[in-house]
N, C-alpha and C positions, 0 to 999 in steps of 0.2 A: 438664402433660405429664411423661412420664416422665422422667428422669434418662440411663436407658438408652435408647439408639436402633441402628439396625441399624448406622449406623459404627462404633459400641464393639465389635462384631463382626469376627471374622476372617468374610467372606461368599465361599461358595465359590459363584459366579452357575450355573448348570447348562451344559454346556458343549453348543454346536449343533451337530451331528454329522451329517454324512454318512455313510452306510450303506455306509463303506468293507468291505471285504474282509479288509483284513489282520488276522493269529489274533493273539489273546494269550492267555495261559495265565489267563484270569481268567471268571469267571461272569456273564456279562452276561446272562443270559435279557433279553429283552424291550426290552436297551436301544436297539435298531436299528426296532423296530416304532414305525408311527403311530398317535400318540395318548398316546405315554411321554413324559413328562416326569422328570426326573431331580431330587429333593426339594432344595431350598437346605439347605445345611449351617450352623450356627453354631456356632465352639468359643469358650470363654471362656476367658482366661489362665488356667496351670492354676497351682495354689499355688507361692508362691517359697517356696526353701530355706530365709528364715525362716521361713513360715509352715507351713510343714510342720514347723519345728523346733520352735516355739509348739505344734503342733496335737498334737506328742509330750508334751510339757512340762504341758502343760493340759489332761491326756486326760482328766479326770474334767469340766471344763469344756463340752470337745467332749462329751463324751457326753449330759451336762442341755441343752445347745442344742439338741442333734441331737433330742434325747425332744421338745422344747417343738412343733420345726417338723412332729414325727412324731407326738404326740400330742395338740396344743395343740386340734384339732380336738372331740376328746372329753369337752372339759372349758368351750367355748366357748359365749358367750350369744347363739343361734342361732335357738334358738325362742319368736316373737313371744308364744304361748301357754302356756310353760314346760310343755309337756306330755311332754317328752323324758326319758326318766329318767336322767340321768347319776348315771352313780358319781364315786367319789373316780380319780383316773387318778393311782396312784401312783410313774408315771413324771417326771408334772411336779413332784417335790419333789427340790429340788437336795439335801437330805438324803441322800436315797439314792445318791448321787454321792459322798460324803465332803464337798460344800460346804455349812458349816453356819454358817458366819460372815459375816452381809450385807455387812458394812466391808471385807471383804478383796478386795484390788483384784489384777487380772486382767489379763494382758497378752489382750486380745479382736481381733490381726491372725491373720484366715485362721480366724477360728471366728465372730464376728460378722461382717457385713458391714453397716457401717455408714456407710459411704462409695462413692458411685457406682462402676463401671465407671471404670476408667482411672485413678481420683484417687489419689494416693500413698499406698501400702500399708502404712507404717511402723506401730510401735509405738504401741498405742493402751491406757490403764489405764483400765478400770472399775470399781467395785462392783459386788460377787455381786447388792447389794441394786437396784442401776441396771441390769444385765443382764439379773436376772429382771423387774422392773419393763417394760423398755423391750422384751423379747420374750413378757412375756403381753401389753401392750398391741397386740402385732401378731398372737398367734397364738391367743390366749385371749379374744376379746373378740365384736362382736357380724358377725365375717367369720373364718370358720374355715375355716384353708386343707390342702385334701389335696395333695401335688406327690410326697411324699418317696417314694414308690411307683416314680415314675418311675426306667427302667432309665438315662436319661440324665443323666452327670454335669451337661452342658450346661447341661439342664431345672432341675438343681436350683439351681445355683450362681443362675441369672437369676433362678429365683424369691424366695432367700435375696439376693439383691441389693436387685432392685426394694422386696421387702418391708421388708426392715429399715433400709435407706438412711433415714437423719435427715431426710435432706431430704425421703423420701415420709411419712415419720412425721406430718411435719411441717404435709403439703398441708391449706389451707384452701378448703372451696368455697366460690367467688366468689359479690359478692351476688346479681348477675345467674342465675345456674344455681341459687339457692335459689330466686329469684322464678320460675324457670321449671318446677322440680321441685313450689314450691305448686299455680302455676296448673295445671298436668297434671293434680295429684291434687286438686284442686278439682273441676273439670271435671268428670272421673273420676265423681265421684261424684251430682255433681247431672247427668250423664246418667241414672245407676242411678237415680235419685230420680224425675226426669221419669218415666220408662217404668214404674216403679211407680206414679205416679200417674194415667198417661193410658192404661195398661193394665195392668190389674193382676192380669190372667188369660197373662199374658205369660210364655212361656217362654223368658226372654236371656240366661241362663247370663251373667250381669251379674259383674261384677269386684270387685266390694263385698268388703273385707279384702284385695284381691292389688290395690289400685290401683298400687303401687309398680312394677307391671310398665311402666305408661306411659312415667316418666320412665326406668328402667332401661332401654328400647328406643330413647327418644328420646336419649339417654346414647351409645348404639350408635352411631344412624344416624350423630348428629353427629361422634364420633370417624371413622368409616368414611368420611363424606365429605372429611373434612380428610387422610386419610391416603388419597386419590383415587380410593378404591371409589366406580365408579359406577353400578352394580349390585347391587343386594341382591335376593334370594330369600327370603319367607318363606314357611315351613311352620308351622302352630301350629292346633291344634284350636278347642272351643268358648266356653271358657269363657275371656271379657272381649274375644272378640273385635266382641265391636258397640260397647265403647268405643273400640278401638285401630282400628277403623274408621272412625269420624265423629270421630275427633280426627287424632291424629297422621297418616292416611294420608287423611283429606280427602273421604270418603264421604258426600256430599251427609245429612244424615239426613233432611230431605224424601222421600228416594228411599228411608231403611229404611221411614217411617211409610206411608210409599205400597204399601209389599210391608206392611208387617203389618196393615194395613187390608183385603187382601186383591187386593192389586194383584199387576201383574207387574214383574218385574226388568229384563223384554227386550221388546221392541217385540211391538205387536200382526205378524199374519201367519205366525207364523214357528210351529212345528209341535212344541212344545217345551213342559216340563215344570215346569221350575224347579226352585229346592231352596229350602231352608227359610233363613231369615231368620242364624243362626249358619254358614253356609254361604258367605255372600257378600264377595266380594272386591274391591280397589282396585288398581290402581298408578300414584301420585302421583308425580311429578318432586318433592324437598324439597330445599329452597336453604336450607343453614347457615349460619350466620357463619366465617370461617375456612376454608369450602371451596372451591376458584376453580372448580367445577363444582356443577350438582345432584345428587343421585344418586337414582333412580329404585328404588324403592323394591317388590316386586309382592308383593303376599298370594298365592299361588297358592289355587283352590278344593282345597276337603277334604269329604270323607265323611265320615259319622256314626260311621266304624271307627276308633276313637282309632290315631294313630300309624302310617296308611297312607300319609299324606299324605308321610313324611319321605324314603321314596326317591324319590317320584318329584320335590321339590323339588330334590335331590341333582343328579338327571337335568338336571333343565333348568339347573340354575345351569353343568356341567361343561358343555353344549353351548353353550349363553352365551357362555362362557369359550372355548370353542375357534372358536367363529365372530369373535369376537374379537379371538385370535389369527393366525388364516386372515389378516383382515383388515391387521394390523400386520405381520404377516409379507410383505404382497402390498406393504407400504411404506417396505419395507426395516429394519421395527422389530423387532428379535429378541430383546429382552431380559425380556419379558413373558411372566410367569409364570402360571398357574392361583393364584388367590388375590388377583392384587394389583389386578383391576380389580371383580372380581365376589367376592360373597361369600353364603355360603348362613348363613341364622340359622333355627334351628329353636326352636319353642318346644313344652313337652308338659306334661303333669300327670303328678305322682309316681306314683297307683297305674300309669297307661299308659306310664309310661318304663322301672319296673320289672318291668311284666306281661305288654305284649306283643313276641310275639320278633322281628316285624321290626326294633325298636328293635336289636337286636345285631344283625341282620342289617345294617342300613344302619350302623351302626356299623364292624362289619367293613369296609363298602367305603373307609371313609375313606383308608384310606391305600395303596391298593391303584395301583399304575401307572396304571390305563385306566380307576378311577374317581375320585382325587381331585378334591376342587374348592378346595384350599389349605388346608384348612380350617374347620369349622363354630362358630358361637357356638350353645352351646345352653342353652335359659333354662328351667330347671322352673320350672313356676308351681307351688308343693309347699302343698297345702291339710291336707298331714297327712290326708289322708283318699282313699278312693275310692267315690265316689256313699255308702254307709253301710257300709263295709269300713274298718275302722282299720290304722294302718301293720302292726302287731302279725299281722294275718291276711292283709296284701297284699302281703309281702315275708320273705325270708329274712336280709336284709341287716340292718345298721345303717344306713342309707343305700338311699335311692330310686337315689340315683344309681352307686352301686356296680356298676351292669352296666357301666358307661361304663370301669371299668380295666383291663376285658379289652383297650382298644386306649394303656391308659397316660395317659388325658387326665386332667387335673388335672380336681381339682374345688372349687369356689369356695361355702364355704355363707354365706348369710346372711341377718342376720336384718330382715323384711319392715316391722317396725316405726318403720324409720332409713333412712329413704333417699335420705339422704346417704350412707350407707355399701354402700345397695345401688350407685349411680352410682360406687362408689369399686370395687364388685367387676367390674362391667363394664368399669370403664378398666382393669382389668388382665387381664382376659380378652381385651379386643380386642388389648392390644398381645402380651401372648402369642402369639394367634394371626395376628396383622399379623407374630413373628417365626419364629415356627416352621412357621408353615402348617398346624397341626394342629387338631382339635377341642379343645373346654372344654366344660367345663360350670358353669353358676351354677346351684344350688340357692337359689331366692328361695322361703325360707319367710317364707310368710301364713297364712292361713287364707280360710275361705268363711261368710261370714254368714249365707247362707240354706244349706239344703238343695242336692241336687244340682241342683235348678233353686227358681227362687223360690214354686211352689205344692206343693214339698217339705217336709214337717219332719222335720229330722235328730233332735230332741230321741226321737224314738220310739228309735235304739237309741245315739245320744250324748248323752247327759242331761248330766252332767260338760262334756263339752268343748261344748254350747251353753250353759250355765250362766254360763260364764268368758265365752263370745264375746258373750253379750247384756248383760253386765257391764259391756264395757269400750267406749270412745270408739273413732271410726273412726279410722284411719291419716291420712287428709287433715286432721281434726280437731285430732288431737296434735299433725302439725306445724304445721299451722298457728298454736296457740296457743305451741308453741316462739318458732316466728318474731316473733308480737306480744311475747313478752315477751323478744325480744333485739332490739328495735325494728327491724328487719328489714323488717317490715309492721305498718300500721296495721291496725284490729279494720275502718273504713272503706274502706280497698282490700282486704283480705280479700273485707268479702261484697261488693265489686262488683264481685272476679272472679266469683261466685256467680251475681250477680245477671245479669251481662253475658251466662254463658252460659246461663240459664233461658230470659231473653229471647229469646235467640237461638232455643234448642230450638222454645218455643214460635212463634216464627214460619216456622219450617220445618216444624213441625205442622199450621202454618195453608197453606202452600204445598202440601204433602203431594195435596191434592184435587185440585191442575190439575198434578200432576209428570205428565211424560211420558216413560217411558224412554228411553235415547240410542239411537241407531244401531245395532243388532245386526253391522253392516260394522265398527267402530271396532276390531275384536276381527282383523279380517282388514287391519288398516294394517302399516307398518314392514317386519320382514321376513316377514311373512305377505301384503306388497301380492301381485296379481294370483293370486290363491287366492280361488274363489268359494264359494257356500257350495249345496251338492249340489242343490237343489229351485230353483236357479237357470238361467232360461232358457239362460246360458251356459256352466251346467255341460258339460262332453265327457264323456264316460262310457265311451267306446271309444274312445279314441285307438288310433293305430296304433303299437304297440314294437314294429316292424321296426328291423331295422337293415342295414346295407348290409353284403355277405358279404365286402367287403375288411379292413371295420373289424373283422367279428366275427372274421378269422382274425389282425389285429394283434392283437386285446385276446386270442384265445385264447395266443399263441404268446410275447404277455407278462408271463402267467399262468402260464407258466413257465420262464420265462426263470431262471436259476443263475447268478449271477454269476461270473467268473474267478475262481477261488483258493477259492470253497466247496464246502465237501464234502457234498451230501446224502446220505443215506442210499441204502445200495447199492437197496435195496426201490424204493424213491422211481423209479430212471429207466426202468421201468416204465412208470410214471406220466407220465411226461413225454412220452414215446417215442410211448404210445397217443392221448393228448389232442393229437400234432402231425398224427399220423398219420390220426386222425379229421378235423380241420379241414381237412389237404389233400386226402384226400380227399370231402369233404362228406355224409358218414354216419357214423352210429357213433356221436354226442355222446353220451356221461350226463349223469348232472345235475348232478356236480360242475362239469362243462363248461358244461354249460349257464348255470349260475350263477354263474363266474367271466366269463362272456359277459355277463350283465346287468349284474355290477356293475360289468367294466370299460365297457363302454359308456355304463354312466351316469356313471361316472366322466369320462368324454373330453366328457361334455356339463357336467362341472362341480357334479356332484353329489356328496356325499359319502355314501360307506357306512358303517353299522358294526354290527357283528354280534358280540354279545356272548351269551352263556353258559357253561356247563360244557366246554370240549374244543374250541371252537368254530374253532379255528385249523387244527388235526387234522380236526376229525369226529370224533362220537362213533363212526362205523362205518370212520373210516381213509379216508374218500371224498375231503373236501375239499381239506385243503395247501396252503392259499392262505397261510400261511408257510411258511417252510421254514429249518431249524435248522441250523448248522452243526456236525455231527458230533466236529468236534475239540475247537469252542471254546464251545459252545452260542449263539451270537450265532445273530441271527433277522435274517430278510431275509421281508419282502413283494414277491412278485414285481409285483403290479401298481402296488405302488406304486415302484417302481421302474425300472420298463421303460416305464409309460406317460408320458409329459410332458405333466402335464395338471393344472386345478388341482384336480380331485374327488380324495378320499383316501377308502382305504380303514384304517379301523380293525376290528381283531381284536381283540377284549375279552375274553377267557379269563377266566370269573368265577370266584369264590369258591364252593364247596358251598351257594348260596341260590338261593331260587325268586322269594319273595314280593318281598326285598329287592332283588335284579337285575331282574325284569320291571319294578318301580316305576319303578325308575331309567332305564332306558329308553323307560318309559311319557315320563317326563320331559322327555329326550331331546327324543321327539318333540312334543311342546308348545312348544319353542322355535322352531323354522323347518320351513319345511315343503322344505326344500331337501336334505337327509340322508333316508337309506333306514335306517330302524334297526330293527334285527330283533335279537329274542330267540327262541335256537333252546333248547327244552327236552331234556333229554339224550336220556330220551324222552317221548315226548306225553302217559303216563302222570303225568310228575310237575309238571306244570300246576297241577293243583289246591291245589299247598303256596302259589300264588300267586292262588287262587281270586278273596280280597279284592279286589286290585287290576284282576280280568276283570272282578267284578261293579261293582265301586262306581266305576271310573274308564273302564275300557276300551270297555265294552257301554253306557256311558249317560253320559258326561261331553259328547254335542254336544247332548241332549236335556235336560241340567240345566243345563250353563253354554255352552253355544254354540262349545264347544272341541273342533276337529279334532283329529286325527293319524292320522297313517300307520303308526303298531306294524304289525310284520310279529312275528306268533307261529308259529314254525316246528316243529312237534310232530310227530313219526317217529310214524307210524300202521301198524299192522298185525297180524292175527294169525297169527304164525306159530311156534306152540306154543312161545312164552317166556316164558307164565303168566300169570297178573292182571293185575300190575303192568308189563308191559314188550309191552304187548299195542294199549293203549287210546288216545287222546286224548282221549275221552269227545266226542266230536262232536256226541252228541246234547245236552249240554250248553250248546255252543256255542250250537246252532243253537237253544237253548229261549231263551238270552240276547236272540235278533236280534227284531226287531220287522217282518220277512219277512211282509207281506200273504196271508192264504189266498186270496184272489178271484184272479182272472185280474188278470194284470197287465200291458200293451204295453210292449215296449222302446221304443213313441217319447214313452212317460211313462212312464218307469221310478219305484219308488217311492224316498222316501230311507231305506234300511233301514241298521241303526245299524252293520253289520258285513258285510264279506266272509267265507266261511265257504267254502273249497274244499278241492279232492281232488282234485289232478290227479293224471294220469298217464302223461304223458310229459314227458322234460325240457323239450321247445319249449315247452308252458303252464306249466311251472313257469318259464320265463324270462319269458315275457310277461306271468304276475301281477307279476312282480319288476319289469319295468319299467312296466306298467300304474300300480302304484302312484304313483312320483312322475310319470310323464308326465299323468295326469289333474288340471286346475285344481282340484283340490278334494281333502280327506283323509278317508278311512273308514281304519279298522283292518282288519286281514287274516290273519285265523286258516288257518290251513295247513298239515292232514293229510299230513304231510309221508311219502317213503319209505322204506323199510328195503332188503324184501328187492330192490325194484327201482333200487337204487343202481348196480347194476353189471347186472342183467339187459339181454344184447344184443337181446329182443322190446320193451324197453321203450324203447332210443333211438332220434333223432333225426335224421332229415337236416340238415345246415345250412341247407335253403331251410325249414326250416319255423320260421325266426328271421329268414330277412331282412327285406328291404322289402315292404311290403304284407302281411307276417302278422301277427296278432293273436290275444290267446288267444278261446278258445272255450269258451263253458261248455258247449256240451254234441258231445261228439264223438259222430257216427254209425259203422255198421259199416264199416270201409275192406272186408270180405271179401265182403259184401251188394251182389252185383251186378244184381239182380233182387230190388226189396224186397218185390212183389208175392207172389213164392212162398214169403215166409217166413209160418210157421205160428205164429212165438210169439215176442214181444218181451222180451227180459229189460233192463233198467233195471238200473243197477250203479253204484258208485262202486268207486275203489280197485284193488288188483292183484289181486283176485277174478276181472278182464278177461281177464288171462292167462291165471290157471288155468282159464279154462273156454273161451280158446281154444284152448288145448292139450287138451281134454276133447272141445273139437266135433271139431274131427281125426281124433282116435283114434275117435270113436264118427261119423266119416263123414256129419256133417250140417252142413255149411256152407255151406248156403243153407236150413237149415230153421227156424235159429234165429239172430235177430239180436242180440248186444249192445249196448247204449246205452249210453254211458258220460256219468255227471252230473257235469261238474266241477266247477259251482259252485252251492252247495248254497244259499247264499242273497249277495244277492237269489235266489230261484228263475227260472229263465230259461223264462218260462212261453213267451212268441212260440216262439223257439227248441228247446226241447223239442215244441211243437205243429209247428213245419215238421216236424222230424224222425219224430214217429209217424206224423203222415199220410200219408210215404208206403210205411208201413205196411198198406195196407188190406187185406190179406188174413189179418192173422195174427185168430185165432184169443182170442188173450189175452195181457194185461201182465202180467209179472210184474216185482217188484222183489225182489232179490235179496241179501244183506250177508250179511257174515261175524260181525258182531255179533250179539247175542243180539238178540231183538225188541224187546225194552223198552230197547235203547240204539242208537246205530249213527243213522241221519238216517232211518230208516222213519218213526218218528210226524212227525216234518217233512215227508218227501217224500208220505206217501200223503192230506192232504188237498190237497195244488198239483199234485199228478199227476192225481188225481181231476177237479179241476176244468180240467183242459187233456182229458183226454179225454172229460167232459160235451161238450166244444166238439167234440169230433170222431165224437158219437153211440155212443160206444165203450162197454164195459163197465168196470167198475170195476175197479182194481189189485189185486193179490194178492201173498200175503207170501210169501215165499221165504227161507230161512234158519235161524239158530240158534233155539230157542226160549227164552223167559222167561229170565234167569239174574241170580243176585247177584253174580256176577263177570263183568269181560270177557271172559277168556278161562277156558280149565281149565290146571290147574298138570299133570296126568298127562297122560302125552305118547300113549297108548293113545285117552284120553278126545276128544284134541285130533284126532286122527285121523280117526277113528269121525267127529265130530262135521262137520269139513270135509268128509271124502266126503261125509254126506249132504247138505251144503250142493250141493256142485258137483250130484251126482245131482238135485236139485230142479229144476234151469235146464232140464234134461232130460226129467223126468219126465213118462211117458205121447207122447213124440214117436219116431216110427218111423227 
């Protein structure tokens, strides 16, 4: 253990703050809102008067240490394959300092540290020739450390401590942690050996040359659970994860051979897809020596899209953490932080840590108020390669890891051959990050023995660097024969670790034929209990989110509630004035209203909210204001969390300028409990797509691969209302291409389990009652949501308060309220969206208000086939359907709606639908405001045309 510990610390605990009132002249943005946490500080004694008089005295000294800590990286034995071209770094020559003489001794207080934190700082004489000696052995050797980058004195002093201190110079690993470091990469390797031989057409992205990753993770857990994490999240892609599987994390391998035989993963009956074999996941409860708990350990599932996986791990580990909190909070425990029970570890490969940019996007969040999670260990598995792209064409860097110092995190390189030295880099990145709460990175250079997979050959365009890899002995190999010739291990217990786990493989080979997968329920225990799963007899599907009109006019009136002594914004009481004035009188709601209504409601039932993206506390269009800022001091107050006395919280998450990397993270989120309403609202519904990835490969198809609910609520401002391409769209028809929405008829008293919600309302009351539908329903879909623009403030688009009380519920599909005689209408128009207004304002002026009916579809899929058939039939007189958008034909829900339309009016002997609207286009909308005109009128004139 380190030398240094958090008591050597001045530790400033974060202080627990009631959301008093009173100004100070200081910048507090966001310290008053839930969900802040305020970072633990650490300062370290700052230099004494001698040592600052030494560090004048000896400045040519100071200067060759400072070069060693700052460059010693450049010149270190890092790469297992010596393929890195170092130069001469002619900073590390104390020559060029003026020190040229080894004998000459040095007073080294307050430039060396070479005594712990706290121990007597006095006068200490070295040799130039023992100085440079005793700091290449720490900075020059086969662990090259980056820190000196870092803007914090703090950062650096801990790091120049830890490091150089004698006593850590000094550490021996114990026999015990070599015999557990062999057996790992033993193992390790005679799994790769089996699956080569029992399948040798076998795609495992096998860990053959990176087995060092094993004991470096098992290094982790171990420290994590002694210093009382008991929570670990991991994220980490494909490759070695079917070792780090059936070892350290306890994955039956019966249960792989059974899946690569052509089995399944998940119980028969269930209506599901699976994923391939480097896909699969565990989380083992692991009991350490040392640690008075277990600590629970979860792979989370990943897609084939290298480094998607790392926000949404992010996600769930911060909601972990805060349910966590809730919990120690409710037991009078206040002193627990984000970090100190749960911990997120990411693992990645160098070309996808350097290539893909969610990597800096989920980067960026680390240390952001509303998304930390204390911070992350991250372990490049660095093969010097990408699939057959050398470092040289997959980087601009000197370093894979080089994106990581956009947020200052140290970086730890080392070399994959000694792993005793890898376990040496890990015990110092954990306690780093066990002090400061922040990310790290280890750079674990290995290499890859085969190809990008094993029926690969790399030799077609790395001739050289397979030349050298087929050359030399395996990693487990080496040390093993270290070990026998430091009598450490005999050459006979060596291969009967071998031998032990062969046998074993092989008879989990043999069990492989009568595996049964587990329980598909086991996924819905803990705090997913009483969460069914949708094709379940006791799925509810329509619950009732009514709510009683006492409670909706308390949660409105403490939605905006201003506390004594705060100044809102003069704008602002407006605002306040009309959302009273609507609730007592019981008309009027918008949707701001309306929404602040759902989520304080579900809040008084114990629910938590949190609603994160770009502006989201605001609104992007100035609607919202569900905080509210103190004009003098900037101090932020939540009125609902404030006024209401309840234990559901509302969180306000104002993100960083990201798509890909904020949806992840709340995709995250909601994979931890199904008890939080979390929603990512996109600024507009146009910019969805920068987070495509994670709609495709997590959102649209993660209950169909791994049997994994959520409730994501994607909230995307839809509309055209000539603001161009880009600020126009949600792509809807996208949505609706992802959903797996039945074309045949389908009865709501068997509804199908379609993989997504996909709506369009149009009034604030259904945009409340999707809001609370969501968590009120025993089961979790996702729920994409063409959200409003210009009907945020339209007075034809609100709401009476009775159409939120008790006994309402949303409706997917509204009828004409102006259709008093359905009989004499002559022609049906089908619509989604605020198309509904402009063409009730169209029938008006053009005097046919019983001639033409609008339908309006709110929810696009499931398709509400029953529901839309009550509604046409009692249509019998019109003439023809029409379906009508403001999108162009080839976007917008027409190719969804018109084969489910079709087949509800087969049912009602009808004719077939017809298109109404924009034609063909490669854009959503048009950027000329002329064009955009033109274009709408003839939309509206369509609903019309040919009717007297």
């Amino acid at each position: 253990m380190s030398n240094i510990r958090a008591s050597s610390f001045l530790l400033t605990a974060p202080r627990t703050r009631r959301p008093t009132l009173s100004t100070r002249l200081l910048r507090s943005y966001y310290d008053y809102s839930y969900g802040y946490r305020e970072p633990r500080t650490f300062t370290l004694p700052d230099y004494t008067p001698a040592q600052l008089q030494n560090r004048t005295v000896n400045a040519p000294l100071l200067r060759y240490v400072d070069s060693l800590r700052t460059h010693g990286h450049r010149a270190a034995r890092v790469d297992p394959l010596d393929l890195l071209q170092r130069e001469e770094v002619a900073a590390l020559n104390p020559a060029r300092y003026g020190l040229v003489d080894p004998s000459a001794t040095y007073d080294i207080n307050g430039i060396v540290w070479t005594r712990p934190v706290g121990e007597d700082t006095g006068p200490k004489h070295w040799t130039l020739e023992r100085i440079t000696r005793h700091l290449r052995e720490v900075y020059v050797d086969r662990i090259a450390y980056e820190y000196m980058h870092s803007p914090s004195k703090t950062e650096r002093l801990w790091f120049s401590y830890l490091l150089e201190s004698e006593s850590e110079a000094n550490r021996q690993v114990g026999l015990n942690e070599r015999k557990r470091i062999h057996e790992l990469l033993a193992r390790s390797e005679v799994f790769d050996q089996f699956l080569q031989l029992k399948f040798p057409n076998l795609k495992r992205y096998g860990l053959e040359g990176g087995e060092p990753m094993l004991p470096a993770l098992d290094a982790l857990f171990s420290s994590s659970a002694e210093a009382g994490v008991e929570h670990i999240i991991v994220g980490m892609p494909h490759r070695g994860r079917l070792n780090l599987l059936t070892d350290l994390l306890k994955y039956p391998p019966s249960a792989l051979f059974h899946k690569i035989k052509g089995g399944s993963e998940v119980p028969e009956g269930y209506d599901v897809s699976g994923d391939v074999i480097s896909h699969l996941t565990a989380s083992p409860s692991l009991q350490y020596a040392g640690a008075q708990k277990p600590v629970k350990v979860s792979l989370v599932p990943n897609p084939s899209h290298l480094e998607a996986v790392d926000p949404v791990a992010l996600g769930k580990t911060r909601a972990k953490q805060f349910a966590l909190l809730k919990e120690l909070n409710r037991a009078g425990e206040s002193g627990c932080m984000p970090g100190d029970r749960v911990m997120c570890v990411q693992l990645h490969g160098d070309a996808s840590f350097t290539g893909q940019g969610v990597v800096m996007e989920a980067l960026g969040l680390s240390n952001l108020p509303h998304y930390t999670v204390g911070g992350s260990v991250h372990l490049v598995v660095n093969n010097s390669i990408g699939y057959t792209t050398p470092a040289s064409s997959a980087r601009s860097s000197l370093y894979c890891s080089d994106v990581a110092k956009m947020i200052n995190a140290p970086v730890l390189h080392v070399n994959g051959d000694y792993p005793e030295d890898v376990q040496r880099a890990i015990d110092v990145a954990f306690k780093y990050r066990n002090h400061f709460r922040k990310d790290i990175i280890v750079d674990l250079l290995v290499y890859r023995r085969w190809g990008h997979n094993e029926l690969d050959e790399p030799a077609f365009t790395q001739p050289l660097m397979y030349e050298k890899i087929r050359s030399r002995r395996s990693v487990p190999a080496l040390y093993e024969e270290r070990l026998i010739d430091e009598n450490v291990l005999t050459k006979e217990d060596a291969e009967s670790v071998r031998a032990r786990h062969k046998e074993f493989l092989a008879s989990e080979l043999d069990a492989a034929a009568s595996h049964t997968p587990g329980s598909a329920l086991s996924v819905l225990q803990g705090q997913w209990t009483g969460i069914v799963w949708p094709v379940s007899k006791d799925a509810v599907w329509d619950p009732d989110t009514g709510v009683e009109e006492d409670t909706l006019k308390q949660v409105g009136r403490a939605s905006v509630t201003v506390p004594e002594g705060f100044e809102i914004h003069p704008r602002l009481q407006r605002h306040v004035k009309h959302r009273v004035q609507a609730l007592e009188g019981g008309k009027g709601l918008d949707w701001a209203t309306a929404e602040a209504l759902a989520f304080g409601s579900l809040m008084l039932e114990g629910y938590d909210v949190r609603i994160s993206g770009q502006d989201v506390g605001r609104g992007t269009f100035s609607q919202r204001h569900a905080m509210l800022v103190d004009q003098r001091t900037e101090g932020v107050v939540v009125p609902l969390n404030l006024a209401l006395e309840c234990d559901g919280r509302l969180e306000l998450a104002n993100s960083s300028l990201s798509e890909m990397g904020v949806l992840g993270f709340e995709y995250g989120v909601s994979w931890e409990k199904p008890d939080i309403l979390p929603i990512w609202e996109a600024q507009f519904g146009d910019f969805f797509n920068g987070a495509q990835v994670i709609i495709d490969t997590f959102i649209s198809s993660a209950e169909t691969k791994w049997l994994k609910q959520s409730g994501i609520v994607l909230l995307l401002p839809h509309g055209l209302d000539g603001a161009g391409p880009e600020h126009s769209s949600s792509r809807i028809e996208r949505m609706l291409q992802l959903t797996n929405d039945p074309y045949t008829f389908t009865s709501d008293a068997e509804p199908a389990n379609v993989n997504m919600t996909v709506a369009f309302p149009t009034t604030p009351a259904q945009y409340f009652h999707l809001l609370r539908r969501q968590i009120k329903r025993n089961f979790r879909k996702p729920l994409i949501v063409a959200g409003p623009k210009g009907l945020l403030r339209l007075a034809a688009a609100a709401s009476p308060l009775e159409e939120l009380a008790s006994g309402s519920r949303f409706r997917p599909v509204l009828d004409d309220p102006a259709i008093t005689e359905p009989s004499s209408a002559s022609r049906v128009v089908c619509l989604t969206g605020k198309l509904y207004y402009d063409l009730v304002k169209e029938r008006q002026k053009r005097q046919l208000d019983g001639t033409v009916a609008f339908v309006r579809l709110e929810e696009l899929s499931p398709f509400p086939f029953q529901s839309m058939l009550d509604v046409l039939s009692r249509y019998e007189g019109a003439k023809d359907v029409l379906w009508l958008q403001e999108e162009p034909r080839n976007q917008g829900a027409w190719t969804h709606v018109e084969p489910r339309l079709n087949a509800v009016l087969e049912r009602l002997g009808r004719d077939r639908v017809t298109y109404g609207g924009r034609k063909e286009a490669a854009v959503p909308a048009p950027g000329i405001a002329s064009v955009y005109a033109a274009q709408q009128k003839a939309v509206i004139d369509a609903a019309f045309k040919g009717l007297q």
